[in-house]
Structure formats: structure tokens, C-alpha cells
Residue, then its C-alpha position, 0 to 999 in steps of 0.5 A: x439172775x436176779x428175779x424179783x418176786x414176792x413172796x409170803x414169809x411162810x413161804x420164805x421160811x419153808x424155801x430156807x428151811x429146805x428145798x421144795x418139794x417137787x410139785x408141792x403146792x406153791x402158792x405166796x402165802x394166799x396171796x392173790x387177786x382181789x375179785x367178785x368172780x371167775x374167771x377174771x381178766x388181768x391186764x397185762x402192760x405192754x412196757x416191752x421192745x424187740x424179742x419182748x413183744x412175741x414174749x409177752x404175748x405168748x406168756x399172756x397166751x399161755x397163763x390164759x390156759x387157766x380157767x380161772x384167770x384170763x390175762x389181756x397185753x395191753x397198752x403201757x401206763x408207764x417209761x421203761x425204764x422206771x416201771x411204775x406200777x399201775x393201781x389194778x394191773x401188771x405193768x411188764x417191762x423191758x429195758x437195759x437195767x445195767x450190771x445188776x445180776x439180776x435177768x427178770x424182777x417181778x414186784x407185788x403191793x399187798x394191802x390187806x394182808x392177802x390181796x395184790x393191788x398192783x404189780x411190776x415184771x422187769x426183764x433186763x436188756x443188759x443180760x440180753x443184748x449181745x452174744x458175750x451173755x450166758x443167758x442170750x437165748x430165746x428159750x431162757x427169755x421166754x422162761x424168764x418173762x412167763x416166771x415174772x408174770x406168774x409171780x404177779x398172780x401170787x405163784x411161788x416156784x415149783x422148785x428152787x434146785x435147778x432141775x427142769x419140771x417142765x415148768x416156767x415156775x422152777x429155776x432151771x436154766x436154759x442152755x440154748x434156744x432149742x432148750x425149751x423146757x422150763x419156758x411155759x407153765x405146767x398143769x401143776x401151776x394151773x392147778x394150784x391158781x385154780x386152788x388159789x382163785x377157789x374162793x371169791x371175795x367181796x371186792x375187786x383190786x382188779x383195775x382200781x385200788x378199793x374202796x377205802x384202801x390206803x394209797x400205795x406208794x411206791x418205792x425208790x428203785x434200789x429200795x428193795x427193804x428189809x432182807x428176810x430170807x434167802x435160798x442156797x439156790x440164788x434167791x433173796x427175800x425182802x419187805x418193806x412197810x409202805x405205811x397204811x397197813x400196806x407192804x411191798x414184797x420182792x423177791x430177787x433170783x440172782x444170776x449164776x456166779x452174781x456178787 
């Protein structure tokens, strides 16, 4: 299952230099949303279809628990299947992506060093679709989508081992659709957004880009950058300069047994 998320170098460093501890503090490297107050709203782009839907909305429901950040589904601003992203909001999408190894990808665009502009959750069909796949189950689903859209706030995971610590941000697997651990976040990954949204900035990414900030373009498909890092437990680490003092970070989770 590849997920792509990003993430901060400090962060690549820590996860390849050991596994993480269980409910240490994870947070991409202070990554986060620009904003003049909280709680704030973050749209979320309805981009999704079938099982997705119910999905998405239950993952906004649950994120919303924070009391720092409130998430809205909202319609699209893009196709599918190329999920561009939007200046100011998360498009989530859904679509048959094809043998990629990878489940879910999720994708920030940092200016500024530390604030997420835009950002894009991929949940693959090709995994999903037909009862052949290991990983055709609601309760796997739902942890995927609820992991993605928590990347796009600037959330690392709990833990990288396998194990279940109740959850969406760590990388257990989910067996069946009665295994429903791991499929919604946890009061640790609420904690850490409070902890991460504890101060406020001077202006918003939220909605439009900032004044004066240098355009962000966006990325070929396949042009995932330069690799960084990995983890022994199926995630991979890449960076790509979009020029302007602007930069894309990803993070992929493989699927188990993927080449």
C-alpha cells in the first residue's frame, strides 16, 4: 500500500533512524496551515464515488472532533482521476489509479518553509474493486481515507511497526470490515493538532494562496522528485523544488508484498 504523504526531513531522518515511539509526538516537522485564528475550517473536495462518499464524510466528522480545526466536504475543484490540487483546500479523490502499489497518497505544497498551501488525497480503486484484493474491506477504506486527510493538516504517523494504537494514523492493517481498529483518529492525534495549531499566524493559506507568495505549480503525475528517505516498514520519502522558494513533499505507503 503506497500512501503519499508529507513529510518533514527531520522527520524522514527520525522514522529511518528508528522506528517511532508509540504516542511520541507526531507532527511534519511544524508543517501546517497558515491561519489568523482557531478553530479554523478546511474544505475538504468531494472528488470521490461509491463506498468513498460515506467515507469522506465520516472522516471530515471525525477530524472535526478537534477543537482546533473544523473540516467541510465540499463540492470538487477537479477530475478524478488527475486531482489537481486546489490554492487553499484539500481535494480528495477517488479513482482506479491502476497496479500502482500504492492504497491511498496524500500531497502537500509548502511555501515559506512551514505552511501548507494546497494539498491532494488519492484513494485507489484498482485495490478496491473486486473481491481478489487483500485490501477489499470497508474498515481498511476507512483507515486509509481518515490517514490521507490527516497528512494534509501536517500529521505524521503514530507509528510506522504494524501494530494498531486505536488509531488512523499508524500503519496496521485491517483484516476484515469487522476489524475496525486503526480507522479513525485517536485523542493523541487530537492532542498533537492542538499542540500544533497552538500558535496563529499573521495570515491565512486557507481558501487563497498569500499575498505575495510565489505561485505553486504543480507536478507531473509520476514526478514524485527526489528520494530522501525510507522506512523498513513500507514507506518512501521524496522532495521536489517547485522553484520560487516553494516545494512538494510525498510520502508514499506501499502496499504489503509491492515492487
Amino acid at each position: 500500500m503506497r500512501r503519499v504523504l508529507t513529510v518533514g526531513l527531520a522527520t524522514v531522518l527520525l522514522l529511518v533512524a528508528g522506528a517511532t515511539p508509540a504516542f511520541a509526538a507526531h507532527s511534519w516537522g511544524g508543517y501546517h496551515w497558515a491561519r489568523t485564528a482557531n478553530p479554523f475550517t478546511l474544505k475538504l473536495g468531494d472528488n470521490v464515488s461509491g463506498l468513498w462518499d460515506s467515507m469522506l464524510v465520516t472522516a471530515s466528522s471525525d477530524w472535526s472532533r478537534s477543537t482546533v480545526l473544523d473540516t467541510t466536504v465540499v463540492a470538487g475543484g477537479t477530475s478524478p482521476r488527475s486531482c489537481r490540487p486546489t490554492s487553499g483546500r484539500v481535494e480528495v479523490c477517488s479513482a482506479r489509479y491502476g497496479n500502482t502499489g500504492w492504497l491511498g497518497l496524500a500531497q502537500i505544497w509548502i511555501t515559506g518553509g512551514v505552511h501548507i498551501t494546497q494539498g491532494v488525497v488519492k484513494n485507489n480503486d484498482y485495490y478496491f474493486g473486486g473481491s481478489t484484493y487483500q485490501y477489499n474491506n470497508t474498515a481498511e477504506m476507512q483507515h486509509v481515507i481518515c490517514q490521507e486527510v490527516g497528512h494534509t493538516f501536517g500529521l505524521d504517523h503514530q507509528s510506522t511497526s504494524g501494530a494498531s494504537l486505536g488509531t488512523c494514523m499508524d500503519y496496521y492493517k485491517n483484516t476484515s470490515a469487522s476489524d475496525t481498529q486503526s480507522t479513525s483518529p485517536n485523542q493523541h492525534d487530537y492532542d498533537e493538532l492542538a499542540a500544533i495549531y497552538a500558535h496563529l499566524d499573521g495570515s491565512t493559506t486557507i481558501r487563497a494562496a498569500p499575498s505575495g507568495a510565489a505561485p505553486i505549480r504543480t507536478p507531473g503525475a509520476d514526478a514524485n522528485g527526489t528520494p530522501i528517505g525510507a522506512s523498513a516498514a513500507r514507506g518512501s520519502w521524496y522532495l521536489q523544488d517547485l522553484g520560487g522558494g516553494s516545494f512538494l513533499l510525498t510520502h508514499v505507503y506501499w502496499a504489503p508484498g509491492a515492487s
